[in-house]
C-alpha positions in Angstrom: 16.8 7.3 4.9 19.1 10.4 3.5 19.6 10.0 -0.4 23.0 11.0 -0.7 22.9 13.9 -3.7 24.3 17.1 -4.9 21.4 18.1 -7.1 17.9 17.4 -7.3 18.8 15.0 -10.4 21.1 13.1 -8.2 18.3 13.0 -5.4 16.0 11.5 -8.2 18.3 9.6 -9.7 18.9 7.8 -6.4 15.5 7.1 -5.1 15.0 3.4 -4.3 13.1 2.0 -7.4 9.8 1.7 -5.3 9.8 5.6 -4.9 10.3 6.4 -8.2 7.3 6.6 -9.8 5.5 8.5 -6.7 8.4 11.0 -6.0 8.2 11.8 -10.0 4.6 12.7 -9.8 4.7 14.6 -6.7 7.0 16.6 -8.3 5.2 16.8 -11.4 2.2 17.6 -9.5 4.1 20.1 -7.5 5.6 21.9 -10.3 2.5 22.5 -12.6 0.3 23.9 -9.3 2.8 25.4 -7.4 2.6 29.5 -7.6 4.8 31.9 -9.8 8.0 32.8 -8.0 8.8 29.8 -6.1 12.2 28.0 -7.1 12.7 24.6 -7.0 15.7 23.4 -5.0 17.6 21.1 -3.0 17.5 22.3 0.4 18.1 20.3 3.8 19.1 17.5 1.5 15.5 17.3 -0.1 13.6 18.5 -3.1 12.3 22.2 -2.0 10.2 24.9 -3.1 11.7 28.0 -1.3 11.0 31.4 -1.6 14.2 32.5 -3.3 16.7 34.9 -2.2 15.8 37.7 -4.8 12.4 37.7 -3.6 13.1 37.9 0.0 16.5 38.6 1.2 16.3 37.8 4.2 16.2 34.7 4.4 15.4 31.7 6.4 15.2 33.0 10.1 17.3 29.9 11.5 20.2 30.4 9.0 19.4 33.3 6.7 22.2 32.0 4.2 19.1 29.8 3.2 15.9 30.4 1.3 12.4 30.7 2.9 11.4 27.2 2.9 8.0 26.6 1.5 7.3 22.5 0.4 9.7 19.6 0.6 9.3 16.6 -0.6 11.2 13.3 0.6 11.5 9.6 0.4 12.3 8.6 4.0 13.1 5.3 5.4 9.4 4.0 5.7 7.2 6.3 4.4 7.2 9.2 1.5 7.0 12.4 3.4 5.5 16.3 1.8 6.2 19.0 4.0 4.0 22.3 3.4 5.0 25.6 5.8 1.7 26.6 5.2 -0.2 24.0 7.2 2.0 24.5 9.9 1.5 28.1 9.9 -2.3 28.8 8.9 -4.8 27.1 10.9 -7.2 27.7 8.0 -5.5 25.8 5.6 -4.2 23.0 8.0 -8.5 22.6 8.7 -8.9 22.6 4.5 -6.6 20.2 4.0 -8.0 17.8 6.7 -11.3 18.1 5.6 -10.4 17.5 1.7 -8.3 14.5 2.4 -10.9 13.3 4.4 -13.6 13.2 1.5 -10.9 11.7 -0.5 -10.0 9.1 2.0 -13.8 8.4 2.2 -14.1 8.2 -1.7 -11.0 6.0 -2.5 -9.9 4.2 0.4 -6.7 5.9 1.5 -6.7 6.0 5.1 -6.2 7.5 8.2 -4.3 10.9 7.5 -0.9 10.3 9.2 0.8 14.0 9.9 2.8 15.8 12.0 2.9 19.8 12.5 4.0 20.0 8.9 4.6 16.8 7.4 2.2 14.4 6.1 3.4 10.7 5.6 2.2 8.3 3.2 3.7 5.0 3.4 2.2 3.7 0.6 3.1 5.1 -2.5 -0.4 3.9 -4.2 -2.3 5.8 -1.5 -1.2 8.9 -2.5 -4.2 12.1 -3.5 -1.5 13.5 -5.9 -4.8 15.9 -6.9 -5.0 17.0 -3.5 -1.3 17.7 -3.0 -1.5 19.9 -6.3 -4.1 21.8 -4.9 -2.2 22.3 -1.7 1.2 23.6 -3.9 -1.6 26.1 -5.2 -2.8 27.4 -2.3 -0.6 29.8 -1.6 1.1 32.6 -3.4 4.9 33.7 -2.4 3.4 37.1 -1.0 1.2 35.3 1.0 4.2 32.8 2.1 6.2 36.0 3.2 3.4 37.3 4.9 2.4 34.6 7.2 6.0 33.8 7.6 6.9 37.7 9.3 3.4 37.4 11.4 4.4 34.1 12.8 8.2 35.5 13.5 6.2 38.3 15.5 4.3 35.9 17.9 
């Protein structure tokens, strides 16, 4: 499901009313964790956390016009989706992150963890470890984005 929007105040004004609440505190969440120097943008029609343009010029490698993307967030058609580059890129942190939302699941009931490469899907809004995504918007500083971004471009 695309929300059609111009702005990340469009995007969240246009959230269907059952996303509303979640998608507000995942960004909430986001914002008060994430590190210094990330910028907070619409990008590929989402709300994104990108490594700006003033902090690395070049760019996004697929269309450098764009900033390094970093975290996404997104209310698709069936599930509420976070995207983090990191646990695509670091095996280290993808491991972390399975292992904490494992001892979470464990303690509060919230399920199998349903990911892809990047993206982890929750399709119920109440199931949600908006702790542990705050932690995971923490994780990494933008040096540290930049740097695992250029050693993965040299693979």
């Amino acid at each position: 499901m695309k929300i059609p929007a111009s702005s990340l105040n469009d995007y969240y004004e246009n959230l269907p009313a059952d996303r509303v609440e979640a998608m507000g505190e995942l960004r909430t969440v986001i914002n008060k964790n994430i590190p210094k120097g990330f910028a907070e943008v619409l990008n590929y029609g989402m709300p994104a956390w990108v490594v700006p343009h003033a902090l690395y010029p070049a760019g996004y490698h697929c269309d450098p016009k764009l900033p390094l993307p970093f975290l996404a967030i997104a209310s698709q058609k069936n599930f509420i989706a976070v995207y983090h580059m990191g646990l695509y890129a670091d095996e280290q942190m993808l491991a972390w992150f399975t292992k904490a939302y494992d001892a979470r699941s464990a303690a509060r009931n919230l399920g199998k963890l349903d990911m892809g490469k990047s993206c982890i899907r929750f399709k119920r809004p109440d199931k949600i470890p908006f702790d542990l995504i705050g932690e995971l918007a923490g994780k990494m500083s933008v040096k540290e984005m930049v740097g695992l971004y250029e050693r993965s471009l040299k693979k």
